[in-house]
N, C-alpha and C positions, 0 to 999 in steps of 0.2 A: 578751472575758473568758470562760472557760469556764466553767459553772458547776460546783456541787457536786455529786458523787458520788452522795451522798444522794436528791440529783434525780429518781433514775432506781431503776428496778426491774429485776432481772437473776432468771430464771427458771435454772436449771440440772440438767432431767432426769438420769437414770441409765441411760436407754435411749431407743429409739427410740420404741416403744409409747407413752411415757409423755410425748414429745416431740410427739408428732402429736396426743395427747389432749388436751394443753395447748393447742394450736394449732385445733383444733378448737371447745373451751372460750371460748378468748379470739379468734375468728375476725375478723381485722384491727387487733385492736389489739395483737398478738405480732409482732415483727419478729428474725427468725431474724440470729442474732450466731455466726462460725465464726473466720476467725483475728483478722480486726476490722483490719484494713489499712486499709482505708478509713472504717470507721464511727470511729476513733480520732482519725484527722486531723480528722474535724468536729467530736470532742467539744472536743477542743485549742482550735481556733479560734474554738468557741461557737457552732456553726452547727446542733449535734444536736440537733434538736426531738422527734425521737421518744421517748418516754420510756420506753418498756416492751420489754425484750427476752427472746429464748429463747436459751441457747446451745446450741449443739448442737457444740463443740469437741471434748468428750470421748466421743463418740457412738460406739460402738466398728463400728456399724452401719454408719457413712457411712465407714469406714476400706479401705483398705486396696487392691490391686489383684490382681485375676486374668486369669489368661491361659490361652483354651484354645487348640485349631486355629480356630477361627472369628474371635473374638474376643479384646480385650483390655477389662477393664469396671475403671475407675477410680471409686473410689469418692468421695463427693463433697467430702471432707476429705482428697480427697491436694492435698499441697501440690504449690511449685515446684518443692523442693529432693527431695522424691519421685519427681515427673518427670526431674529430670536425675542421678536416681542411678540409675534401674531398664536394663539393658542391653537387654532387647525394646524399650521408646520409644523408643532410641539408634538400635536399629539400622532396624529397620521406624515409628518416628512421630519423625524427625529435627525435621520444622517445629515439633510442639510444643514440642519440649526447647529448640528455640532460642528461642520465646517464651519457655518460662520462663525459659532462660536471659537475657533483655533484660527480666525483669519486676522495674523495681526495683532493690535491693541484697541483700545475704545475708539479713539481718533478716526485708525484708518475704517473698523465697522461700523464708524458714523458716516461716511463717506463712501466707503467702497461700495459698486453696484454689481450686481450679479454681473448685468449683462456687459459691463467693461470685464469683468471676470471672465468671461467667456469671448469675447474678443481681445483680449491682449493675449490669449492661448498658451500660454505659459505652458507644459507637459508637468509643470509642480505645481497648479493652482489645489484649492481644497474645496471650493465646492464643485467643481467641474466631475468630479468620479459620482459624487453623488445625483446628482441632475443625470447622470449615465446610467446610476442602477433605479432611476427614478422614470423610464422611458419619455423624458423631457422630451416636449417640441418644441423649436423660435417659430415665433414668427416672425419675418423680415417684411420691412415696409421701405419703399420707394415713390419716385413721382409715378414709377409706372404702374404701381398695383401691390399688393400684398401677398403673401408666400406662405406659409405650414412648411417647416424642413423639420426631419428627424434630428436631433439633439447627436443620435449614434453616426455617423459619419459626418459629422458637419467639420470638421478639424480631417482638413486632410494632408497633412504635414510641419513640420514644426511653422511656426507662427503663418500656418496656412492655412485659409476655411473656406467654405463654401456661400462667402458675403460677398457681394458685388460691390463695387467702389462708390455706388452710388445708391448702398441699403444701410440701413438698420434694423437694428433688435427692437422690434418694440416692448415683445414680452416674451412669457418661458411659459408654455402651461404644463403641468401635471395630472396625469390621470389620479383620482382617488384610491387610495390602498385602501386595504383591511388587515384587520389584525388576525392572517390567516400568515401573512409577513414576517419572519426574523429576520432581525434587522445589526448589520456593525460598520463602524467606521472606524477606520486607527489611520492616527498620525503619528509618524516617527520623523523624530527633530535632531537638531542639536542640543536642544534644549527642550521644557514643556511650553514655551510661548512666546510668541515673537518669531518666531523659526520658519523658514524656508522646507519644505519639506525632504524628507532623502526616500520615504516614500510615503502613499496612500491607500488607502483601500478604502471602496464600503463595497458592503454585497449587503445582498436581503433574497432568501428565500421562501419557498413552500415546502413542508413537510406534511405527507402523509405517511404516518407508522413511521415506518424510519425510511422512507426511501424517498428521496428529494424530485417534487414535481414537477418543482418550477425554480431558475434559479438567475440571478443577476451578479456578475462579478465588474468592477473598475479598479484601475490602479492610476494614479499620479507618479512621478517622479520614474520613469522605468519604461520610457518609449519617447518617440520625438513629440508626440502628441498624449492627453490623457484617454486612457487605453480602456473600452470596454474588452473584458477576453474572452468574444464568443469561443472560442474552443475550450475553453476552460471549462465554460458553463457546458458547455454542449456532451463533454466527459463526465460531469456531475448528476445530470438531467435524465431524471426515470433510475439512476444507480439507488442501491440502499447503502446506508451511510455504516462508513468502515472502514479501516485501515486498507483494504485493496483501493477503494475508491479514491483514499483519500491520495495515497501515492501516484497514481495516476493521474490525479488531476493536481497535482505539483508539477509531476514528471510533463504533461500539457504544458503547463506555466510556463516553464521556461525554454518553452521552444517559441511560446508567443510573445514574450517581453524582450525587450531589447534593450537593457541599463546600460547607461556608460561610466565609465569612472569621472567626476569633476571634482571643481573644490570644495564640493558636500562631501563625498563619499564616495565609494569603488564599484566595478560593474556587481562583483564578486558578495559585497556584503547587501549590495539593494537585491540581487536575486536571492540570495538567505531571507533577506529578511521578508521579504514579499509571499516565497512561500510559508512561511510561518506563520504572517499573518493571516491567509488562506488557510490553512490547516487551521489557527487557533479558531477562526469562526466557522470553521465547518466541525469542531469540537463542540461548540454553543449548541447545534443545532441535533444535536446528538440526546 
């Protein structure tokens, strides 16, 4: 049974400044609320223990996206449905668009924002693998200053990250690719939509002739956190692409994933399926 309303306390600044001074003020006991996709579904089901929230929804701060020659910086209130309408993400960040296009239904990527996507750290979220083989950086802002953190180590255990209790996300920037990049993302469900993931992947490389440059692998659903696999990569990287390489860098895979069995599915079928997945796109690239 969910409780009442009344239960709870909802803070709602007019800006940033006054959002981070709040946050500062009340250090651990303010839990930042943005489109509430997921904090909704616990309140429904009764499972919300936290009582005290900030939102930061109308934050005009945390809005919007820019694009120069270097860069593209999303701000940390773009939704799904932001990502799959902007034509630079289309064309040059396809793996994201296709997570958010697989995030959900209309509702929740009218709602859902990246940057709650990456702090509620979920090890099954769907854009977080891609922002991985994307060399994302946050930026974190506070009353005391602002931050550049790598995107790759920022999750450093399950629903654990390198955010201070008194930061936030303001944006995610992207360096620009070229079309020097092949590019994949797969989602395996229970289903094709609506589904929780059982696992993820995007990778995107560089090929020259056939022997792999440069390379980026991510996996979701298959570690306590979502998993960039620098050793993966690192047994790929300068090889020519081949059936030697390619068992090796499977045989890699699952010495660095760590699946568990749950009520999606088994340790046993997410490490099949994960190298498959790796195998099928290093077929692509072929």
């Amino acid at each position: 049974m969910r409780p009442r309303v009344s239960a709870y306390q909802l803070h709602a600044p007019d800006t940033l400044q006054a959002a981070l001074a709040l946050l500062e003020q009340e250090r651990g006991t303010l839990q930042p609320l943005a489109g509430g996709t997921d904090l909704m579904v616990l309140w429904e089901s009764g499972k919300l223990t936290h009582k005290k929230f900030l939102s930061i929804w109308k934050l005009p701060e945390l809005k919007g996206i820019a694009v120069t020659p270097e860069h593209i910086t999303l701000g940390a209130l773009t939704t799904y449905t932001d990502v799959l309408e902007h034509p630079l993400l289309k064309s040059e960040f396809p793996l994201l668009c296709q997570a958010a296009r697989e995030t959900g239904g209309v509702a929740t990527q009218n709602r859902g924002t990246l940057g709650g996507n990456i702090v509620n750290a979920s090890p099954a979220a769907d854009s977080p693998p891609a922002l991985l083989v994307y060399d994302a950086k946050l930026e974190l802002v506070s009353a005391r200053g602002t931050r550049w953190v790598a995107y790759h180590g920022f999750h450093t255990g399950y629903k654990e990250m390198g955010l201070s209790k008194d930061e936030l996300i303001r944006s995610i920037r992207l360096p620009r690719t070229d079309d020097r990049w092949r590019q994949g993302y797969r989602k395996v469900g229970t289903r094709k939509a609506q589904a929780i993931s059982k696992v993820c992947f995007a990778g995107r490389a560089i090929v020259d002739g056939r022997r792999i440059q440069d390379i980026r692998i991510a996996f979701g659903s298959v570690a306590p956190i979502v998993l960039r696999c620098v050793e993966t990569e690192n047994a790929l990287r300068s090889e020519p692409l081949g059936s030697s390489a390619m068992v090796a860098a499977k045989r890699t895979l699952a010495r660095e994933i760590t699946p568990i069995d749950d009520i999606r599915s088994t340790a046993a079928y997410r490490l099949k399926v994960a190298q498959n997945l790796l195998e099928e796109f290093l077929l692509t690239l072929q």
